[in-house]
Each structure stands twice: as structure tokens, then as C-alpha cells.
Steps between C-alpha positions, in 0.01 A plus 500: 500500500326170354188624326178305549389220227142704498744713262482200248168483458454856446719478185861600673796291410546221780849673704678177405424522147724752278330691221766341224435492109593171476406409870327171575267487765213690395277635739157388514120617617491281782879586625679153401738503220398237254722197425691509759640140634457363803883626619464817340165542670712448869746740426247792461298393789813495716610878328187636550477371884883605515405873396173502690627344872801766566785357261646294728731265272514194804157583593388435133712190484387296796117652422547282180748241579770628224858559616607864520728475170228418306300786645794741418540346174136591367508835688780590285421313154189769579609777643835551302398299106123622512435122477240463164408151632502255842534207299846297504739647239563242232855353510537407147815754315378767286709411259560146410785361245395418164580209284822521300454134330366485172207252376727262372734482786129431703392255251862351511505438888115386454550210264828369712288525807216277325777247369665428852240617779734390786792736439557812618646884351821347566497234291272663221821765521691275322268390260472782407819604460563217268227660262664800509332729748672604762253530804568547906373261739301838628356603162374128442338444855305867445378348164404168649305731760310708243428176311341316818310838551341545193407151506716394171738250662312241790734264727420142467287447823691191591678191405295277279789197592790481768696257572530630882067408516530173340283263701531146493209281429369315746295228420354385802615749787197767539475758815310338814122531451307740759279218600747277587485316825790441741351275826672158507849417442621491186224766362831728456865446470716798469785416348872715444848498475734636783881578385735340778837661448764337759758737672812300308489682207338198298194533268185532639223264524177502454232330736107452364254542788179392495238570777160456538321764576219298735713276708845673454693172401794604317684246244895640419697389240898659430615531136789661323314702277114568437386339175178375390666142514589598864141592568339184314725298812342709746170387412614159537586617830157638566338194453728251668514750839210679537212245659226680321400489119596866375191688282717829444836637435583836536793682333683814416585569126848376560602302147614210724079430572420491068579246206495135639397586875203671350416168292575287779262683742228453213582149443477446896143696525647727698382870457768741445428887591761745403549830692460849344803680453672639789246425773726257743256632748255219363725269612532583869491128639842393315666805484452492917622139503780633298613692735438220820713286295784765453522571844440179712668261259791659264598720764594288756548197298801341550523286199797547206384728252483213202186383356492146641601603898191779427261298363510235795499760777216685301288144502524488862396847576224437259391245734543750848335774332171253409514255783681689826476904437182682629316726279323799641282498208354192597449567841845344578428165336740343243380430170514121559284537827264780272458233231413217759237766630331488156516114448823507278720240614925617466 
């Protein structure tokens, strides 16, 4: 029969507290056993109610939300091991294996480690076999672990130069300014590469598309490969087809868009804005006309898949996608009759 917790404070031993030499819980003046944690301190509460409210193992588990095997696994931890504490048992083994390396095999393995950072027990194996001390991969990567523990032997935090982070320098590209303003054509022209790969088994090409991002006038030019010579062309392109005087250029950090296009946008007084690294996302307007040109030219296209038949048929969809096709963007205008809106004569 559960005994009150009056008892307590009268000096008796709490009834979930064994009288142990070496026992834990201690029971104090006010009833509480000191120092207990905040887990330990639910585990009595739901003994004590468990004794007190009939025993009832399900009754006791849905009273304190615990599943019934953890009731029954703290009713017996008690009732059968006289339980010295309800804190969690420790997991760490009581006996742990000792070092069987000597100091110089440590400061061996130490001063190889410090000579070539990068390379693992493996490789220090060897090394250390040539010196005449024959080590296992196991016995090296434990002393490697008691060096980094005790603080004698610190990784290099990171590369100081790689070849794979190499940036180029640009002298004249920067990232688009906040405060830039994009209202009239020509404020923006995004401007990317597209690879065009016919179905004959030839090598692809690859087509530069600029749009502008106000009046969605698109200038496309076909090339064999993307180069920065390929790219200075397109420019001349820019300026001979767009009817608008072009203020910015926007590109990805494709190598074709450095070296002499970079110079030649700077020589033309034409800002050049470079994206951030994988963020195509900032280029939404081309990468969509990307895909218009992909599916309502080159796949129903009938032209031969050469470089001269392409280029002609790409002119004169160039001039149907400006001058015929509707764009819901623009309330169904075309980006001639949008640029007549604004006073810009095609």
C-alpha cells in the first residue's frame, strides 16, 4: 500500500527511495531529493503516482503519456536492481583500451602529419614504413585522433590557393547595381548563349540571344562555337538590329562574355553586368525566350541542319517573332508596335 508523502517530511525514507550506502538520491526536509534533473524528476513523479493510484501499469502510462514498456522498464530497473539513481545510465565502457604506441611512434606520426597535412593514415603508413616503423592504418588513425584531441596537431582550416577557385579578373564587368533603372528600351539587354544541336549527328551550334527586357525585341545570331571573338560580332549585331541605343548588357560568367568582348563593351560605353554564380534565375527574360525559340523555330524548322540554310531561316523568324508574333506580356502587342507606342521608330 503506497504510503503518504506526509511520511517524508516527518523524517521517513520517501517509498521510492532505497536506504543504499552508496545510494544517490538523498532524501531531504522538504520531501524532494536534491539534484535531481528534470527527467529524473518525471520518473519519480510518475512512480510515486503509479504506487499511490492502484498500480495500474496502462493506467500510469496514459496518466503520463509514456508507453507501457517504458513504464515496465522503470518498474523493474526499481523493483528488481534497487535502482541508486533515476538519472540516464552513462553509456561510455568501463573499461576503455589503452595506448600501446610509444612517444616516439606519436611524435613520428606527428611530424609526418605537419609535413603533408592533406594525406591520410594510409599514406603516412608507408612513410612510415620506409623509416622503419611498422604501423597499421588503425594504430595511426587512433594516434591522429588523440593528437587532434589534445590539441597538438590542428587541420589547416582551408586552402590558402586552388586552382579549382581561380577567378578571372575582370576589368570592367561588375554585378548590376541595386539602383539601377530598367524603364525604356535598351535600359537592359540580357544576353546568352543557347546550344543548337541538330538531330544528324553533326556538331552543335551555338545561337547568342539577346532580348530586351522592356520591349522584348530579340536580336539572334548562329555561330559554331562561343568565343569572345564570336561575342564581339554579336555586338555588332546589337547595334546594327536593335532600333534603340543599348545602355546595358547583361551576362552569365560564361568565358565566351570576357577578354576582348569585355573591352569592346567598354570601348562602346556600354555597361556590362555579370551574373553571380549559379543564379540563371536572374536571367528569366532570355532564358524564357530560349525556350520560345527552341520550340516555335528549331522544332518545326524545316531548314538543312548546316550553318548557312540556319542562319537565313533564323533571320526571318527573327523578323516574325519582332514584327508578326503577339506577346502576352505586352498586352498582345509586338515589340515593333510596343516601340512605336513609346515614340521609337523600327
Amino acid at each position: 500500500m503506497a504510503q503518504s508523502t506526509r511520511g517524508v517530511r516527518r523524517g521517513r525514507r520517501h517509498p521510492l527511495v532505497p536506504l543504499h550506502p552508496h545510494a544517490f538520491l538523498v532524501v531531504a526536509r522538504r520531501g524532494q531529493p536534491p539534484g535531481l534533473s528534470r527527467e529524473a524528476r518525471k520518473r519519480l513523479a510518475m512512480l510515486d503516482w503509479h504506487r499511490g493510484h492502484g498500480a495500474n501499469v496502462s493506467r500510469t502510462a496514459r496518466h503520463f503519456g509514456f508507453s507501457r514498456p517504458t513504464v515496465y522498464r522503470w518498474l523493474a530497473r526499481y523493483d528488481r536492481f534497487h535502482l541508486e539513481t533515476l538519472e540516464d545510465r552513462g553509456s561510455a565502457p568501463r573499461r576503455r583500451r589503452r595506448a600501446t604506441w610509444t612517444i616516439a611512434q606519436l611524435r613520428a606520426v606527428q611530424a609526418l602529419r605537419a609535413t603533408y597535412p592533406r594525406w591520410g593514415k594510409d599514406k603516412l603508413v608507408v612513410l612510415l614504413r620506409r623509416d622503419g616503423l611498422a604501423l597499421s592504418s588503425s594504430m595511426v588513425g587512433r594516434i591522429l585522433a588523440r593528437l587532434r584531441r589534445t590539441g597538438e596537431l590542428r587541420e589547416p582550416r582551408g586552402r590558402r590557393i586552388s586552382a579549382r577557385q581561380r577567378r578571372w579578373h575582370r576589368p570592367y564587368a561588375v554585378r548590376k547595381p541595386a539602383g539601377w533603372a530598367v524603364v525604356r528600351p535598351g535600359d537592359l539587354v540580357q544576353l546568352d548563349t543557347l546550344d543548337v544541336r541538330p538531330l544528324t549527328g553533326r556538331d552543335p551550334f551555338k545561337q547568342f540571344t539577346a532580348r530586351d527586357v522592356v520591349s522584348r525585341w530579340d536580336v539572334l545570331e548562329l555561330r559554331r562555337r562561343a568565343t569572345a571573338a564570336s561575342a564581339v560580332g554579336v555586338l555588332d549585331a546589337l547595334a546594327a538590329r536593335m532600333p534603340f541605343a543599348i545602355r546595358a548588357i547583361s551576362v552569365d560568367g560564361g568565358s565566351e562574355f570576357m577578354a576582348e568582348f569585355e573591352t569592346d563593351c567598354q570601348a562602346r560605353g556600354i555597361a556590362l553586368f555579370v551574373l553571380p554564380p549559379r543564379s540563371p534565375k536572374l536571367h528569366g527574360s532570355v532564358e524564357r525566350a530560349n525556350r520560345t525559340h527552341t520550340e516555335e523555330f528549331y522544332e518545326v524548322t524545316d531548314a538543312e541542319p548546316d550553318l548557312g540554310s540556319l542562319q537565313t531561316e533564323l533571320r526571318a523568324w527573327e523578323t516574325t517573332y519582332n514584327t508578326i508574333r503577339p506577346h502576352q506580356a505586352l498586352g498582345y502587342l509586338t515589340p515593333a508596335e510596343y516601340l512605336a507606342s513609346v515614340g521609337i521608330e523600327v
